[in-house]
N, C-alpha and C positions, 0 to 999 in steps of 0.2 A: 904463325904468331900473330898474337890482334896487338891493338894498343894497347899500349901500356899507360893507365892513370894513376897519378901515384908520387906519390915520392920512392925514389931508390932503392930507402932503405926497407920497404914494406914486402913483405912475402907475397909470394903468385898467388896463393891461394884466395888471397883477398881480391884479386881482381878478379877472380871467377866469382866470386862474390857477388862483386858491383856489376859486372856480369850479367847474372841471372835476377841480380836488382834490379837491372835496366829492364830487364826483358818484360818481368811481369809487372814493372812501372807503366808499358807501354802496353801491356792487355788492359791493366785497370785504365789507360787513360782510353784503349780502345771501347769499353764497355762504358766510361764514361759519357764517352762523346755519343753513343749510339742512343736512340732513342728507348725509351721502356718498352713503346708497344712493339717495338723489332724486333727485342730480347725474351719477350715473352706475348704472345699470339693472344693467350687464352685468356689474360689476364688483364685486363684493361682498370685502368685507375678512377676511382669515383668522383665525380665533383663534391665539396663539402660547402661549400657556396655560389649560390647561381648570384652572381651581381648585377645588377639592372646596367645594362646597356643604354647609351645617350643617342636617341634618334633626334637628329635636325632635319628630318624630312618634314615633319608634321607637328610646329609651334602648336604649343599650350595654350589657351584661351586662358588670362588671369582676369577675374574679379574679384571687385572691391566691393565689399558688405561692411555696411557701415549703419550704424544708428542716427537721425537727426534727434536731437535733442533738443530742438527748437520747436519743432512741432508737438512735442510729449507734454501738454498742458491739460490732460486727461488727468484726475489723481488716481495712484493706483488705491483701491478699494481692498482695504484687509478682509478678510475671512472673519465674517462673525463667531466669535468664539463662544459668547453667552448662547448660542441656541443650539449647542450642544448640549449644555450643563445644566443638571438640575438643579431644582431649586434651593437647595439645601447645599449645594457644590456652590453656586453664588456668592453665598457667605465665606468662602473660604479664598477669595481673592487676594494676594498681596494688593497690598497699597500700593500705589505709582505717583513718585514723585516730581511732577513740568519743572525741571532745572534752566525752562525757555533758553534752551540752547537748540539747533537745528545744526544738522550738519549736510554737508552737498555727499551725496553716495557718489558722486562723479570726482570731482578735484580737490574736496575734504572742504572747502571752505564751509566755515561756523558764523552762523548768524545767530547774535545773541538779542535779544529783547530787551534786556537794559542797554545795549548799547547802539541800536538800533543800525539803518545802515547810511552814513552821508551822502553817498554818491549817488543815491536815491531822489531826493534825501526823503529817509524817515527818521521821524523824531525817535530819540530815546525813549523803550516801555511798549515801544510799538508790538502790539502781539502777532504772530505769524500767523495764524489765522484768519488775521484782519487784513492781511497784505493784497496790493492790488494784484488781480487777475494776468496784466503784464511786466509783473515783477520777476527778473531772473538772476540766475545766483552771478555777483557780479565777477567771478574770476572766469567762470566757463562758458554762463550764460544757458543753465538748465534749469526747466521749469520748476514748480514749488513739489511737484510730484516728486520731486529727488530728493529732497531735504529727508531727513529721518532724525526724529525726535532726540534728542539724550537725555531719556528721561531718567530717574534712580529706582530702581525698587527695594520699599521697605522693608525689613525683614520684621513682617509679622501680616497678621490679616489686616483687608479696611474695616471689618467690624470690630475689630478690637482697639483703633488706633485713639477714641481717649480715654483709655482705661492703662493704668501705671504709671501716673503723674508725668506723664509726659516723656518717659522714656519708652514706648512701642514707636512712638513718632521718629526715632533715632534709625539712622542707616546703619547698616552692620560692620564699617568702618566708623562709625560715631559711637555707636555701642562697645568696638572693641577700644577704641581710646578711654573713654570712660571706664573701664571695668580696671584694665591693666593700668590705668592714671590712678584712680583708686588703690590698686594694690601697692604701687610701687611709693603714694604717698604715706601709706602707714609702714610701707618697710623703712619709709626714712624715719618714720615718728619715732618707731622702736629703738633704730639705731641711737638716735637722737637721746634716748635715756641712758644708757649708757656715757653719753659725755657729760651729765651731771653732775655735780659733787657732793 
C-alpha cells in the first residue's frame, strides 16, 4: 500500500492517477533541469546575437573635436554661380531682396541694420558690410563669416522688375494678399447690393 493523498471519500483509482502524475512531473522536471547540449549531442543551439563584451583591461582614449570660432575670421567664399550661366541664362535671375537682417548660423542671434548693435556700439542703419574687422556676434562671439544674409526673393526676373506698375516688385506673399484682398473686397461689394432697397 503507498500513501494515501486524498480525501476519504475519493476512489483509488485516482491516486494512481496522481501517481503516475508525479512520476512523469519528475522526468519533465528531470529533462528540465538537464542541459540541451546533454539531451541532444548533435544539435547544438545557434547564437542570434553576439553582444559586445565590456573589457576594463584596455581604457578608450576619448577626444574632444571641437571648432574655435574665434579664430574663423576668414569669409567663407560662395561658389561663383554667374560663370556657369550663359549669357542669355543671366537675364533670367530672380530678384533678391537685402531685408538687412543677418542672422548667427551658430546661436541664431539677428543683426539688424536699422537697429544696429548697442553694445558695440554701432549706430542705427550701420550696414554689415561696413562692420569692423573685430566685430563678433555678441551672444556667442563668432566671426561675421557666420552671419548669413535673410534676404527675400522676388517672384519674377531682375530684368523685368520695373515693368507692371509696380507690382513684379511684390514678394509672393505681397502678391498673394493683393490678389485674394482684391477678390474678397468685390465679394463684399456684391453682397453689399443686395442690402440695398
Amino acid at each position: 500500500m503507498g500513501i494515501y493523498y486524498g480525501c476519504p471519500s475519493s476512489p483509488p483509482h485516482t491516486v494512481r492517477a496522481g501517481w503516475s502524475e508525479m512520476r512523469m512531473a519528475s522526468a519533465l522536471s528531470l529533462h528540465l533541469s538537464t542541459p540541451f547540449s546533454q539531451l541532444h549531442p548533435s544539435l547544438k543551439p545557434k547564437k542570434l546575437h553576439d553582444f559586445p563584451t565590456l573589457s576594463l583591461s584596455k581604457p578608450r582614449k576619448l577626444s574632444v573635436n571641437s571648432v574655435d570660432i574665434s579664430k574663423e575670421d576668414t569669409p567663407v567664399k560662395p561658389e561663383s554661380e554667374l560663370e556657369n550661366l550663359g549669357p542669355r541664362r543671366l537675364e533670367e535671375k530672380f530678384a533678391v531682396l537685402n531685408t538687412g537682417i543677418y542672422e548667427c548660423r551658430s546661436c541664431g542671434y539677428k543683426y539688424d541694420e536699422a537697429v544696429g548693435d548697442p553694445s558695440y556700439p554701432l549706430p542705427p542703419g550701420y550696414q554689415f558690410e561696413k562692420l569692423p574687422d573685430d566685430w563678433r556676434c555678441p551672444t556667442c562671439g563668432a566671426a561675421q563669416s557666420f552671419f548669413q544674409s535673410k534676404s527675400v526673393q522676388i517672384a519674377g526676373f531682375a530684368q523685368n522688375q520695373q515693368y507692371g506698375l509696380g507690382g513684379n516688385s511684390l514678394t509672393s506673399g505681397q502678391k498673394t494678399i493683393l490678389i485674394y484682398g482684391t477678390l474678397l473686397l468685390f465679394f463684399a461689394l456684391f453682397l453689399s447690393g443686395y442690402f440695398l432697397q
